[in-house]
C-alpha positions in Angstrom: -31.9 -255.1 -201.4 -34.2 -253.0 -199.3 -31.5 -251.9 -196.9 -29.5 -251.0 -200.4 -32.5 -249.1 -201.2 -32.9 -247.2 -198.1 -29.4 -246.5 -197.3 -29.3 -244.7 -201.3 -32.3 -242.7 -200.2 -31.0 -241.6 -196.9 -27.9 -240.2 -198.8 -29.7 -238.4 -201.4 -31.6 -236.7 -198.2 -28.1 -234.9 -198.1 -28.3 -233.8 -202.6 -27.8 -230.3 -202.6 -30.9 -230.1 -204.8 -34.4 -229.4 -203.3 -36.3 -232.0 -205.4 -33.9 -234.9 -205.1 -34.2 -234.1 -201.7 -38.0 -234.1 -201.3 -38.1 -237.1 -203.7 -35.9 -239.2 -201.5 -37.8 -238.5 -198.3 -41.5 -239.3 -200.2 -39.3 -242.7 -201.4 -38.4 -243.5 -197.7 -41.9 -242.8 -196.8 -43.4 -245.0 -199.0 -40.7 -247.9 -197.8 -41.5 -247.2 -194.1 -45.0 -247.1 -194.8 -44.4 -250.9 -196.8 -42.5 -252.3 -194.0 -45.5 -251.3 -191.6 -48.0 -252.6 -194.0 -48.9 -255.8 -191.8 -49.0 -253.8 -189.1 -51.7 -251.6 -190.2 -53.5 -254.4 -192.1 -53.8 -256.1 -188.8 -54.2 -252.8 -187.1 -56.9 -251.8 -189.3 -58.5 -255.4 -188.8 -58.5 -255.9 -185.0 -56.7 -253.4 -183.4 -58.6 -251.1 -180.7 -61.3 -248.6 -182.1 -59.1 -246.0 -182.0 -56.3 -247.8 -183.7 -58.6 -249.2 -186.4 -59.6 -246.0 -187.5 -56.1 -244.4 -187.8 -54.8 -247.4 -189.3 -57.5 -247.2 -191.3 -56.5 -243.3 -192.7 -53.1 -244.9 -193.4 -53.6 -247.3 -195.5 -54.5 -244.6 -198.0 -50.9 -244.1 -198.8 -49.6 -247.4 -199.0 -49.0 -248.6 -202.9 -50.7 -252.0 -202.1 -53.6 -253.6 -203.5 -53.1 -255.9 -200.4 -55.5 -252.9 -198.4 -58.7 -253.6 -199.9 -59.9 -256.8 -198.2 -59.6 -254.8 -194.9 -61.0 -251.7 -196.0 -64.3 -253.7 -197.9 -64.4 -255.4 -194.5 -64.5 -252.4 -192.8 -67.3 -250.7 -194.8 -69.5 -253.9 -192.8 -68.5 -253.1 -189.6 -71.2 -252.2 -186.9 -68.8 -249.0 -185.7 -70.1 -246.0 -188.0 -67.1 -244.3 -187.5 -65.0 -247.4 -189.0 -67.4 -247.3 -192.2 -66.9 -243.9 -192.6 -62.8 -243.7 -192.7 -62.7 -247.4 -194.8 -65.1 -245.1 -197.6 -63.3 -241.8 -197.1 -60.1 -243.7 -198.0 -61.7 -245.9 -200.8 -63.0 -242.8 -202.4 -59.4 -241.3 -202.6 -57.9 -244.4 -204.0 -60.7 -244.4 -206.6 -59.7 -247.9 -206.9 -62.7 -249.1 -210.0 -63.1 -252.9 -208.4 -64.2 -251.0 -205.1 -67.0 -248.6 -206.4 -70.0 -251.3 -206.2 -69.1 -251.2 -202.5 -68.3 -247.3 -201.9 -71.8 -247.0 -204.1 -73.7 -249.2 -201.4 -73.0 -246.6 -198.8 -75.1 -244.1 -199.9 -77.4 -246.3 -198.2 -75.5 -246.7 -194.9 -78.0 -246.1 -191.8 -75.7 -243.1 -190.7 -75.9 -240.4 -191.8 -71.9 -239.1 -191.9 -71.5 -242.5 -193.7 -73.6 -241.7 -196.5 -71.8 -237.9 -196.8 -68.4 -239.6 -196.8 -69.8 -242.3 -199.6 -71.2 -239.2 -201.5 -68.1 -237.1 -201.7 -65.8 -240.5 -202.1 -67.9 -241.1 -205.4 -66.7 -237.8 -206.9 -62.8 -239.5 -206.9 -63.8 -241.7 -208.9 -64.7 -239.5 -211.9 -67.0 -241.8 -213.5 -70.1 -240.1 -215.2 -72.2 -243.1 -214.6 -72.5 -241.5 -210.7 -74.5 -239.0 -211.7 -77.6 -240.1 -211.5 -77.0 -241.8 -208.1 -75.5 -238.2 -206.9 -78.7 -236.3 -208.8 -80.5 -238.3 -206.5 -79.1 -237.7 -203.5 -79.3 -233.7 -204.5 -82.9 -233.5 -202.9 -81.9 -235.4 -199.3 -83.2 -233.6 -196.3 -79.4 -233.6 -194.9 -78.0 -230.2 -196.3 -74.6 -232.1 -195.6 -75.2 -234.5 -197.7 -76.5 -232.9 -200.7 -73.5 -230.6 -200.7 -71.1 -233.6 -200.6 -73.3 -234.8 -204.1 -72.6 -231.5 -205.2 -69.2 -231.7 -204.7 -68.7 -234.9 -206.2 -70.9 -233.8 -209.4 -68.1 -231.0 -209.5 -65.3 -233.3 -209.0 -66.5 -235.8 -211.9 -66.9 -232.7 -214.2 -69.1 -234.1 -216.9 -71.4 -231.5 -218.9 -74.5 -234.0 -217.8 -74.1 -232.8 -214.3 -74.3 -229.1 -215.3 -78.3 -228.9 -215.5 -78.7 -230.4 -212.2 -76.1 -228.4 -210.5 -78.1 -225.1 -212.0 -81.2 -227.0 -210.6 -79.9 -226.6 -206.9 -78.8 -223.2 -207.2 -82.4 -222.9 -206.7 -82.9 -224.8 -203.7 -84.4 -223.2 -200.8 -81.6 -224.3 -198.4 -78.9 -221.7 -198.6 -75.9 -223.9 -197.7 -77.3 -226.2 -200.9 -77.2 -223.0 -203.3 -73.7 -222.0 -202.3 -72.2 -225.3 -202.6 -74.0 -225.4 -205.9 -72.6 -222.2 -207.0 -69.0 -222.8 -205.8 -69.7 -226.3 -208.0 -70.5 -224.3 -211.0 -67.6 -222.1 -210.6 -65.5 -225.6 -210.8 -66.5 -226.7 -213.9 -63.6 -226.7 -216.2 -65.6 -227.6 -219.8 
């Protein structure tokens, strides 16, 4: 059935119609990436550093709910860089069971961890972030407060709108331009 599958899909590579075309190869894509998928879970769960944190990135586009035990796992690991690709990824799946656990790394010891968990949040577009990102607006990390500020933009509820034209006053400059380019977002 699978070989059915890819073998249609190789063949509409050759449709003399762009779409069908780029459709096919995002459909073979997806079916490589499904045959790989215990590869990269076990990748992603023992490999070498270096082939934990790519196999980490790559479980981003793989249509499986079977990628969350590993990535959860990896938000534990002692390797800050392995936190920080398991929440960069959760954050883009903006998969609701996982946002207890992306939330929790706004208190990660690292400091890239916490800007990853900050600017993961704003995926999720849920206005009950705000106040966690509000207070994360007044962090001495400039990096951080503009991933907050980017995620209050992302999740583009009016209650974020008073607090974003609260940092456009901060006295850090990179705060007030990622505050203005925020407000400029803002879509209500």
């Amino acid at each position: 059935m699978l070989a059915e599958r890819r073998e249609a899909l190789r063949n509409a590579l050759n449709d003399p119609d762009e779409q069908v075309r780029q459709a096919a190869a995002g459909a073979l894509e997806q079916i490589e990436l499904l045959g790989e998928l215990d590869d990269l879970l076990r990748q992603a769960a023992e490999g070498a550093r270096g082939e934990r944190v790519k196999a980490l990135f790559a479980l981003e586009k793989a249509r499986s709910d079977r990628v969350y035990p590993v990535l959860l796992q990896a938000l534990d690991d002692e390797d800050a860089d392995l936190r920080a690709a398991a929440v960069q990824v959760l954050g883009r799946r903006h998969h609701p069971p996982t946002l207890k656990a992306v939330l929790k790394c706004l208190k990660d010891p690292e400091p890239a961890v916490r800007v990853h968990a900050a600017a993961a949040l704003g995926y999720f577009g849920d206005r009950r972030l705000i106040p966690y990102l509000v207070a994360v607006l007044k962090a001495r990390d400039d990096a951080l407060a503009c991933a907050a500020i980017d995620a209050l933009a992302r999740i583009g509820d009016p209650a974020a709108e008073e607090h974003l034209l609260t940092v456009l006053h901060d006295p850090r400059s990179k705060v007030r331009v990622a505050a203005a380019e925020a407000l400029g977002r803002l879509d209500f």
